[in-house]
C-alpha positions, 0 to 999 in steps of 0.5 A: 941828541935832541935839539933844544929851543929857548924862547923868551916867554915860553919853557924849554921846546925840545924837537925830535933828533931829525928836525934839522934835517927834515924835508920840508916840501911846502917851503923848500930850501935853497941848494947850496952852491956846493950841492950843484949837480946836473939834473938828473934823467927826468923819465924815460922812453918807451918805444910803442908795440904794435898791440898798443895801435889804437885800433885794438884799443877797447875804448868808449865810441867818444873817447876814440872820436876825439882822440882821432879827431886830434891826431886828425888835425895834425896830419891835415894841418896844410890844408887847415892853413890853406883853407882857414889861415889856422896860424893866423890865430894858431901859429905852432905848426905840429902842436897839440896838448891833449888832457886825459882825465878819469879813473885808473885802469880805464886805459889812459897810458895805453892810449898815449902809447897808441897815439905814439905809435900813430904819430910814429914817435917813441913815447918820453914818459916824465918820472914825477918822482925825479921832476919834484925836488925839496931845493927851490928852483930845482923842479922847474930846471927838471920840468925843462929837462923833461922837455929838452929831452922830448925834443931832442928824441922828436917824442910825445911828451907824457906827464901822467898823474902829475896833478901837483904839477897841474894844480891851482896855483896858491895865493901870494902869502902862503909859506910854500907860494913862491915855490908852487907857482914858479913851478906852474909858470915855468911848466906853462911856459914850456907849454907855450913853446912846445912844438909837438904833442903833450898828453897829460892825466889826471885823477883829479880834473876839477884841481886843474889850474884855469891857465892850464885849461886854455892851453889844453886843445882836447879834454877827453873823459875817459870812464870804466867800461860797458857790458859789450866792451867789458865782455871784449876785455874778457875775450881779448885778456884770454888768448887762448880760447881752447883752453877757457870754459867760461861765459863772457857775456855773464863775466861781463855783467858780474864785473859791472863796475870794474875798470879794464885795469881790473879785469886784465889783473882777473884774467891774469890772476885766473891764468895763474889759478888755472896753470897749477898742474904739473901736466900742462895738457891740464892747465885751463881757466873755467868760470869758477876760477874767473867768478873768484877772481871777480869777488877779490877785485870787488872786496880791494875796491870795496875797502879801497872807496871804504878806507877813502872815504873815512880819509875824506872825511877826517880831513873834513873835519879837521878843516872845520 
């Protein structure tokens, strides 16, 4: 049955059945004392392979200089205290916070993954589904949760496009305040007490909030590949050379554009295309195969960054 509203001055309101018990998240409610449960596994590991080593990464010069220069000072950390009494100014042994920002597919996750390898740790991938909850308070118990669990499994801890949990903190005032920046406080704290490394990433770099930044030792720029490293992408997303007839320095200059993401999904999808013969002594991918496989992937990014933009602007005018 609808649920009916009288208010003094106004004529009867009637609201949808499900009102009552709608989710609301911008002001979550309290958990009654009879709804307590343990807090669930906020993510879950993953044990790095050796195809994740950083080395056979295909990533800009830059991007792999700063990530190295990181992993760097934690393996020299004796001497940088030897030499420069670091922990004077910089007393957590073993601590390092790096923040990977850009567009998707551009090999974010697989890097964390290499730096796990590296550092020879698995990898505690934090489930942003299971962090957040509709009960007040209940999000900063799963953001300690998460960190409990990277301790005890000695992993690199790795919030990926969490960007809420990132975000500027909102101003007292607001209906949904005191829950945000609870949630910002507690992950900052935790931040601060950390002993190990964390990797965060995010689409939306610019929504950081500035108490974060400082807590940040590397912010790394990750962008869609060049020429050269999109024709390495092409020869390492095919391993079967023998049975490709395809040139990859033009594959490269037709996917201008394009994330690494993308081209593993053409080379995939070409695979797949050129697999359809019952005779498997005929299977092959050729240029044609590729070449359309590079049409579709432009045409969903197209529409994609088409139907985004008609969303931005929509919100727009709503503000105004």
């Amino acid at each position: 049955m609808p649920t009916r509203i009288l208010t003094r001055h106004s004529p009867e309101i009637e609201l949808p059945p499900d009102a009552a018990t709608a989710d609301d998240h911008r002001n979550p409610p309290r958990r009654k004392r009879n709804e307590e449960e343990p807090a669930p596994d906020v993510g879950h590991l993953v044990q790095p392979e050796p195809r994740h080593e950083l080395d056979k990464l295909i990533l800009h010069a830059e991007v792999k200089t700063d990530i190295l220069a990181g992993l760097r000072a934690l393996e020299i950390r004796a001497d940088l205290d030897r030499i420069w009494n670091l922990s004077s100014i910089q007393p957590q042994e073993g601590k390092c916070i790096l923040n990977f920002y850009g567009p998707p597919g551009t090999g974010k996750t697989r890097t964390a993954l290499g730096i796990a390898l590296r550092l020879g740790k698995p990898l505690y991938q934090v489930d942003y589904s299971a962090v957040i909850s509709k009960y007040l308070g209940d999000t900063a118990k799963h953001i300690k949760a998460a960190f409990a669990a990277a301790r005890e499994h000695d992993a690199v801890l790795f919030f990926d496009e969490a960007d809420s949990l990132l975000s500027k903190r909102v101003a007292t005032g607001e209906s949904c305040s005191t829950s945000i920046n609870q949630n910002r406080n507690c992950l900052m704290q935790e931040l601060d007490r950390f002993d190990g490394v964390v990797i965060v990433t995010t689409n939306l770099f610019e929504n950081y909030d500035p108490a974060l930044l400082r807590r940040i030792q590397r912010h790394i720029k990750f962008r869609n590949p060049d020429a050269s490293m999109r024709r390495e992408l092409f020869a390492l997303h095919l391993p079967n050379p023998d049975r490709v007839q395809a040139d990859y320095a033009d594959l490269a200059a037709l996917s201008r554009g394009l994330s690494g993401g993308d081209i593993l999904n053409i080379c995939v999808n070409a695979i797949h295309a050129g697999s359809a013969d019952a005779d498997t002594a005929k299977w092959q991918v050729t240029q044609g195969m590729l070449e359309r496989e590079i049409e579709k992937a432009r045409a969903a990014r197209k529409e994609h960054e088409g139907k985004s933009a008609k969303a931005r602007r929509r919100i727009g005018f709503c503000v105004k």
